[in-house]
VOGU-3710 file (C-alpha; in Angstrom, 3 decimals, decimal comma):
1> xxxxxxxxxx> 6,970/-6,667/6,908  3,744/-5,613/6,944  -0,269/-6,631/6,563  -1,837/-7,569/3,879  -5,476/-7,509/4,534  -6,756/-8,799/0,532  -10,645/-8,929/-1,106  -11,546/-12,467/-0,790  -12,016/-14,268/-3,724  -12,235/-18,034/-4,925
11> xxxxxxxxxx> -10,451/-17,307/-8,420  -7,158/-16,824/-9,082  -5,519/-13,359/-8,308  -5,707/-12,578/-12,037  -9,002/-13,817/-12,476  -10,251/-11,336/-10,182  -11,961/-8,520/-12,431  -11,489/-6,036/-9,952  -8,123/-6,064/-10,039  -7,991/-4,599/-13,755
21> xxxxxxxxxx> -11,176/-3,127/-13,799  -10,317/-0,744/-11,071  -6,551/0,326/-12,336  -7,821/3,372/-14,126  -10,389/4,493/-11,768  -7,479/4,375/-9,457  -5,113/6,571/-11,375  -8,338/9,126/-11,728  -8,808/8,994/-8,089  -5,646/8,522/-6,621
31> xxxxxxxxxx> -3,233/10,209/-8,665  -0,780/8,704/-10,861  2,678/9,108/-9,031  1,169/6,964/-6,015  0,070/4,171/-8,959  3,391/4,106/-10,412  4,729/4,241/-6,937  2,730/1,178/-5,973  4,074/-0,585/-8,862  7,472/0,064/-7,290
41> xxxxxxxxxx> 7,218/-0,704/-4,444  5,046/-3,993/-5,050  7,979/-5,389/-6,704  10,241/-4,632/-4,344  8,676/-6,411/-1,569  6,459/-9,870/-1,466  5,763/-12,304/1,375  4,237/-15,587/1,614  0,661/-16,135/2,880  0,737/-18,707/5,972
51> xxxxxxxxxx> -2,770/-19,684/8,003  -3,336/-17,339/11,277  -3,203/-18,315/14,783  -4,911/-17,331/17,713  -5,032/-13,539/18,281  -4,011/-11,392/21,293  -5,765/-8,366/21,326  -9,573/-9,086/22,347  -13,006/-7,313/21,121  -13,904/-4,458/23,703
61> xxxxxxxxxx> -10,108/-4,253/25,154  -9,517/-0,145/26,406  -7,384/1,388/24,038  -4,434/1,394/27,115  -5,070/-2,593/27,399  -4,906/-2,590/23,436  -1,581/-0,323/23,053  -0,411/-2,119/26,100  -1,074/-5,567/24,589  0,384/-4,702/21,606
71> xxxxxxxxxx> 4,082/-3,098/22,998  4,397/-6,614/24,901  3,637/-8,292/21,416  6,941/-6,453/19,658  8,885/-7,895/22,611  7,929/-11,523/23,127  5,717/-12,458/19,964  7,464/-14,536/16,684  4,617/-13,018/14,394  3,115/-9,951/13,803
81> xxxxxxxxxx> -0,317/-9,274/15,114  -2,856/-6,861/13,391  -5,212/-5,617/15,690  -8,325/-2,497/15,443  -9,549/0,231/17,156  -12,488/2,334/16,522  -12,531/6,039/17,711  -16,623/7,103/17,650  -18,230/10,215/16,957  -18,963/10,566/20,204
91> xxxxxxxxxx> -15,538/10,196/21,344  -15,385/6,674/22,901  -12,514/4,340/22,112  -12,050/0,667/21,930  -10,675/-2,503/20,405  -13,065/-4,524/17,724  -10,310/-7,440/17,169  -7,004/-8,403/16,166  -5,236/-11,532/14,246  -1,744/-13,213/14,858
101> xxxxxxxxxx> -0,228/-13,349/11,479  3,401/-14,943/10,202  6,817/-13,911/10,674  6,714/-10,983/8,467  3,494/-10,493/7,113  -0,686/-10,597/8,594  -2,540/-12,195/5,442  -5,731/-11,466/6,335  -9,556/-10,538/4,267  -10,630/-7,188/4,166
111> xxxxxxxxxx> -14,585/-9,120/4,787  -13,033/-10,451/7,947  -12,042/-7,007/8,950  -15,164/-5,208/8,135  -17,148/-7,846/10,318  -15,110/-6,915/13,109  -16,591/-2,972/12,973  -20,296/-4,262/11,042  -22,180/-2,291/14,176  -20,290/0,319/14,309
121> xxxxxxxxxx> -20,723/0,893/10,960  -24,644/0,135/10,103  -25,303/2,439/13,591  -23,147/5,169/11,796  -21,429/6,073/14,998  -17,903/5,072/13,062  -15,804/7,930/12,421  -12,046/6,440/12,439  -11,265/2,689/12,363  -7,296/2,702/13,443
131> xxxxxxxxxx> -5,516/-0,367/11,650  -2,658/-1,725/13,538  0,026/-3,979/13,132  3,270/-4,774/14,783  6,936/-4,611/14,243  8,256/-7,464/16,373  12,036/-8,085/17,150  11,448/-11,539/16,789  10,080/-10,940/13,423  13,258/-8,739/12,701
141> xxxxxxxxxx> 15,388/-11,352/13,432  13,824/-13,913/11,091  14,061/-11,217/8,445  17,803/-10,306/9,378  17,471/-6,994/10,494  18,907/-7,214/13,612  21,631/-9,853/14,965  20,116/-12,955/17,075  22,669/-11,609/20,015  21,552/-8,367/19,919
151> xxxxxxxxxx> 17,628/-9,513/19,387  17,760/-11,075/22,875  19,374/-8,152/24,087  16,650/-5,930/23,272  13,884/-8,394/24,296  15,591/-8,819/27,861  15,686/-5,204/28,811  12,151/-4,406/27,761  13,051/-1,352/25,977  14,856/-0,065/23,220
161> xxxxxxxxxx> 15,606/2,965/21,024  15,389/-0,064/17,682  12,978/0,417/15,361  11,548/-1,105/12,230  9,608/1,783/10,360  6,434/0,900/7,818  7,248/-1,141/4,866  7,136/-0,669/1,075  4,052/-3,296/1,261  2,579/-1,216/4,491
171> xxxxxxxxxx> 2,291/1,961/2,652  1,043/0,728/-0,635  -2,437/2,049/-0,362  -2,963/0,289/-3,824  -3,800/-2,590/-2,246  -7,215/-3,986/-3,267  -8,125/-5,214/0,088  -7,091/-1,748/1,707  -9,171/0,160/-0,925  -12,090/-1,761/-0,299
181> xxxxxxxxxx> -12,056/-0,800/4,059  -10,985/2,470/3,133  -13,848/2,681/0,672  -16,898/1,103/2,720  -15,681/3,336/6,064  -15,475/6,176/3,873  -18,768/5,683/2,766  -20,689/5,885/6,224  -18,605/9,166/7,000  -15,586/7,660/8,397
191> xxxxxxxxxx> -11,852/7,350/7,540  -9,350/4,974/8,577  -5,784/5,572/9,958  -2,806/3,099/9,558  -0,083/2,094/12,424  2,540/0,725/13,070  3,889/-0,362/16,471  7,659/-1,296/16,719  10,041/-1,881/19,896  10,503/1,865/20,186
201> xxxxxxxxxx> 7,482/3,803/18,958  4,259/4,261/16,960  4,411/5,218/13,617  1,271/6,773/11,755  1,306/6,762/7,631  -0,996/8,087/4,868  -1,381/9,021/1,449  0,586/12,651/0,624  -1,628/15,276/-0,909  -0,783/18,348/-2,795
211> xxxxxxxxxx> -0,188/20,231/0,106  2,337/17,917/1,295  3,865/17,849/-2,337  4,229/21,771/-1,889  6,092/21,656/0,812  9,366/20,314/-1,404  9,475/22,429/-3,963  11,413/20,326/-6,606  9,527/17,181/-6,302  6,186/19,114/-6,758
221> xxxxxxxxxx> 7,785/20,201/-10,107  7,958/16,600/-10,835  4,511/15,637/-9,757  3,503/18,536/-11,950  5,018/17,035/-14,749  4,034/13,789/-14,568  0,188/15,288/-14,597  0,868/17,236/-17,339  2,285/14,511/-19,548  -0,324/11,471/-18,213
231> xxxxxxxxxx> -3,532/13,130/-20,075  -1,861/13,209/-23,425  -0,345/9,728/-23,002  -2,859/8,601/-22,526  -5,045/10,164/-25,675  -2,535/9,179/-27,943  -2,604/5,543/-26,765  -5,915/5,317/-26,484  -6,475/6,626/-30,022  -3,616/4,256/-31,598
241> xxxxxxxxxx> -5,592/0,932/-30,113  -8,814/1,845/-31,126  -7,556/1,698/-34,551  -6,770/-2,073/-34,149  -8,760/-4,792/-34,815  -8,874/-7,837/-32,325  -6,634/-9,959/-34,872  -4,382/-7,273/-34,311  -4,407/-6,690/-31,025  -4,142/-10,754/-30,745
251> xxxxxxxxxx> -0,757/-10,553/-32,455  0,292/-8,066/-29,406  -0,598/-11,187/-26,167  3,054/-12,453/-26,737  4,084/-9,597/-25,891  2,640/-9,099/-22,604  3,293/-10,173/-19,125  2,186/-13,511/-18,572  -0,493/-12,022/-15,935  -1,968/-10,104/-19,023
261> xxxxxxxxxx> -1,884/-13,178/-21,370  -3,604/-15,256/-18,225  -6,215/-12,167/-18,014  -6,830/-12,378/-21,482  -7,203/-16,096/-21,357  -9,983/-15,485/-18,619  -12,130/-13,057/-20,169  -12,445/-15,358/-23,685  -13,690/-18,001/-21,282  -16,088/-15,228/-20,188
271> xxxxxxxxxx> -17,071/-14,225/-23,152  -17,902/-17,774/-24,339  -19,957/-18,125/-21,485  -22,079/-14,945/-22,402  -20,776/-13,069/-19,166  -19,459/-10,945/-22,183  -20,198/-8,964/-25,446  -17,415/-8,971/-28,320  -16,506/-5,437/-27,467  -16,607/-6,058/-24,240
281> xxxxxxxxxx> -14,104/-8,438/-24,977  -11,935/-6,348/-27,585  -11,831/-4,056/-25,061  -10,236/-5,829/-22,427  -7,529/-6,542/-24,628  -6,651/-2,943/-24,989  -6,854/-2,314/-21,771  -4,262/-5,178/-21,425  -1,898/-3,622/-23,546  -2,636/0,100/-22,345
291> xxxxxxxxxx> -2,042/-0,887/-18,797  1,087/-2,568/-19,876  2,650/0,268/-21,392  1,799/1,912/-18,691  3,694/0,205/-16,271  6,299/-2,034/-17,717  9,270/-1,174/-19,769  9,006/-3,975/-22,905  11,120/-2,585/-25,687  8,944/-5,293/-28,252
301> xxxxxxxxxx> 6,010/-4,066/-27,258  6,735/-0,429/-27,554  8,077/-0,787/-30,784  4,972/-2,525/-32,139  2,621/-0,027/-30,542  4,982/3,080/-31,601  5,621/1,744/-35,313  6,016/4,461/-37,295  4,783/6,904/-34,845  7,928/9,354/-33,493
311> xxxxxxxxxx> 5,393/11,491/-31,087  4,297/7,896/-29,645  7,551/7,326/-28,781  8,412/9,945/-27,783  5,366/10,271/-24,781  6,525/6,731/-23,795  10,122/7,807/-23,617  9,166/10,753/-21,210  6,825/8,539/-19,372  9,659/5,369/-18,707
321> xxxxxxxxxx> 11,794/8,373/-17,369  8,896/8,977/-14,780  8,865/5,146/-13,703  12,878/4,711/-13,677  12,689/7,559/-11,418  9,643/6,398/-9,415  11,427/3,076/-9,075  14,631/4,556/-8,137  12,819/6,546/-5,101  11,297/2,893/-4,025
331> xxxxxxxxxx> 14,624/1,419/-4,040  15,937/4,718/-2,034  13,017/4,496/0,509  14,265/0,467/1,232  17,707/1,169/1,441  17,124/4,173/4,195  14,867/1,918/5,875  17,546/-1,003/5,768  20,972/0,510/5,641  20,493/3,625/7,684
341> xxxxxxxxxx> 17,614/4,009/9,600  17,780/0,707/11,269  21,294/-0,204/12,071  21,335/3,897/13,928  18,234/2,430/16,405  20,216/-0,198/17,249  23,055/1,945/18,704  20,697/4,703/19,707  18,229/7,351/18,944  18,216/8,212/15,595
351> xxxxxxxxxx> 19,159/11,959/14,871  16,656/14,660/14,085  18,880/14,662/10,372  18,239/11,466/9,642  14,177/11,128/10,531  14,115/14,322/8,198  15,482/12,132/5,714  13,225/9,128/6,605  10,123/11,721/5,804  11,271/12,761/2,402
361> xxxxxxxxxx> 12,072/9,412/0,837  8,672/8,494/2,456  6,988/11,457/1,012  8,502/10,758/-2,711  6,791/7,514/-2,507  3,600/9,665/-1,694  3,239/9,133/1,771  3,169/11,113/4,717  5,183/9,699/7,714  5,042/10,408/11,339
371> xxxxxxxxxx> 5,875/8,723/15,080  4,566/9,051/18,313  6,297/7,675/21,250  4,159/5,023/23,668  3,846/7,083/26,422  1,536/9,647/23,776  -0,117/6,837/22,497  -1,332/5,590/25,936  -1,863/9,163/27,092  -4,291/10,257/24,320
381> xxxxxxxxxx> -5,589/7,990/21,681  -7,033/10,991/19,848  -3,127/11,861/19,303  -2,603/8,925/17,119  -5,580/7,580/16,152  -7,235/10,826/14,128  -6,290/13,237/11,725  -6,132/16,970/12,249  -9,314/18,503/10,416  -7,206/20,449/7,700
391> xxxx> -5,660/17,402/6,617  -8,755/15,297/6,723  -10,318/18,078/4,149  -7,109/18,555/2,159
//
C-alpha cells in the first residue's frame, strides 16, 4: 500500500538513464544501508499501475477541511487518495491538490506533483510540502488485511483503534520520483515530510540519520561496519573491471539480470546513434556488472569476477552477509506490520511494547517512525507537518 509518485518518462523503465546513472550518487549521498535496504524492500512489495480518478481533496482546502477530508476518505473510499499541503515560511497552511489512486497504490508523476506547488516554489515562500496518502479500510480489505465482516464493522462505527502503518514501498525513499520532489523543494530551501493517514491515526516517516542509528547501540555497530567495508569493496572491484576489455566484459551480459542485459542493449543503440563515446559505452558495462554485484547474490557471476582472486571473494562474502541481513530486517519489518501490528488494532490499542517494536524494525530499515492521533493533527498542523530544527540539521 502506498504511493508511488515516478519521473515521467516515454522509455521503458530501464531505458531511463537516470535510473543507473544516479545509483552511485545515491549510495554517496544517502548512505549505503538505506540502498541495500531499498533493494529489500523493493522486492518485497510491487503493485500495479491503474489510471486515476477524480480527486477529493481540492486546491486551497484549510488544513482542518484537508485532514478532515482525508479521515472520511479511510472510512468510505475503495482507493487511496494522495493529497498535499504546503506549510510557508510565514506560517500559513493549505492544500495545493490531491489524486484518487487504486486499491492499494497512488501511481502518480512527480511533474504532476511539482505543478501543484510551481508558485509556491518560484515565490520561494515554500518551506515544507507535506505528502499525504491514505490507508483506507476498504483498501485493507481488498488486500486481506482485515476480514470483510469486520471491515464493515469498522466503517459503520466511524472509528476505530485499526491501523495500517507505512509500507515497505512508502518508506523507500529510493524512489526516483520521490528523489526528484525531495530534490527540487530542497533546492529553494524547503523539505518535504511524508504521511500517512489510516482509520486510527497519522503516521509521519523519514530517513534515520546517525543520530538515530546511535540510539541502538548494536545496530550502529553494524552500520559502522558496513561503511567500513563499502570503500574497499568497492576499490577492489573497481580496479578488477578496469582491467577488462569490452570483449571481456561482453562475455559477463549472460550473467546479469535481464534488466542489466536490456540496459546494455540500450546504451549500444546509443552509442550507434552518437549519443555516446566507446568509453562511454565500456563504461556502462562495468557499471552493469559493479552494480550487480552489488546488489544481487549470482554465484556465476561472482566466480567469474573473483577468479583467482581469494581477497575478492572474500569482500563479496562479507558484503552478501550485509544484504542477507538487510533483507532479513525487510522481511521482519513486513511480518510486524502484517502478523502483529495489525491483527492487535483490530482488537484494540496496540501496547506501548509493541509500537516500541514497530520503531526498531522501522529504524533497521533506516527510517524513523512516528504517529500522531487526529485530534493533534487537526489541532496544530505544525505538529505533524514540520520537523523539529535539530533533526532538520542532523
Amino acid at each position: 500500500m502506498g504511493i508511488e509518485a515516478t519521473a515521467k518518462s516515454e522509455r521503458p523503465a530501464y531505458q531511463n538513464e537516470t535510473d543507473h546513472e544516479k545509483r552511485e550518487s545515491l549510495i554517496r549521498r544517502r548512505g549505503f544501508l538505506p540502498f541495500l535496504t531499498a533493494i529489500a524492500l523493493s522486492a518485497a512489495a510491487s503493485y500495479q499501475e491503474n489510471p486515476a480518478e477524480a480527486a477529493e481533496v481540492t486546491p486551497g482546502m484549510t488544513w482542518q477541511q484537508g485532514v478532515t477530508a482525508l479521515k472520511d476518505d479511510v472510512y468510505t473510499s475503495p482507493t487511496e487518495q494522495a493529497a498535499y499541503a504546503v506549510v510557508l515560511k510565514d506560517g500559513k497552511v493549505y492544500w495545493t491538490g490531491s489524486k484518487q489512486g487504486k486499491e492499494v497504490s497512488v501511481p502518480g508523476s512527480s511533474t504532476d506533483i511539482l505543478e501543484t506547488i510551481v508558485d509556491e516554489m518560484s515565490q520561494g515562500s515554500l518551506q515544507v510540502l507535506c505528502y499525504a496518502h491514505t490507508h483506507p479500510i476498504l483498501s485493507a480489505e481488498y488486500a486481506h488485511l482485515v476480514a470483510p465482516e469486520q471491515s464493515a464493522n469498522f466503517r459503520e462505527a466511524g472509528a476505530t483503534s485499526y491501523s495500517i502503518p507505512p509500507s515497505a514501498t512508502d518508506v523507500n525513499e529510493f524512489q526516483l520520483g520521490k528523489l526528484r520532489i525531495g530534490g527540487d523543494v530542497e533546492k529553494r530551501g524547503g523539505y518535504v515530510i511524508d504521511i500517512v493517514f489510516d482509520p486510527s491515526r497519522i503516521w509521519r516517516h523519514r530517513m534515520a540519520t546517525d543520530a538515530d542509528f546511535q540510539k541502538s547501540p548494536d545496530y550502529w555497530r553494524e552500520v559502522l561496519d558496513a561503511r567500513e567495508l563499502l570503500p574497499k569493496w568497492k576499490q577492489h572491484v573497481n580496479t578488477r573491471l578496469a582491467a577488462y576489455s569490452e570483449a571481456e566484459l561482453d562475455t559477463l551480459r549472460p550473467l546479469l539480470p535481464q534488466s542489466e542485459q536490456d540496459l546494455i542493449k540500450y546504451r549500444e543503440g546509443r552509442h550507434k546513434g552518437g549519443y555516446s563515446t566507446a568509453e562511454e559505452l565500456i563504461q556502462d558495462k562495468r557499471d552493469a556488472v559493479f552494480f550487480t554485484l552489488l546488489s544481487k547474490n549470482i554465484p556465476e557471476l561472482v566466480n567469474e569476477v573473483f577468479k583467482n582472486d581469494e581477497a575478492g571473494r572474500e569482500l563479496q562474502g562479507k558484503l552478501l552477509k550485509i544484504t542477507q541481513r538487510q533483507e532479513r530486517d525487510a522481511t521482519a519489518l513486513i511480518d510486524i506490520i502484517h502478523k502483529e501490528w495489525v491483527p492487535a488494532s483490530i482488537t484494540g490499542e496496540p501496547s506501548a511494547e509493541l509500537y516500541a517494536k514497530l520503531q526498531e524494525a522501522y529504524l533497521r530499515n533506516g527510517t524513523v517512525l512516528e504517529s500522531f492521533t487526529y485530534d493533534e493533527a487537526l489541532k496544530d498542523p505544525m505538529k505533524v507537518c514540520m520537523w523539529p530544527e535539530s533533526r532538520i540539521r542532523e
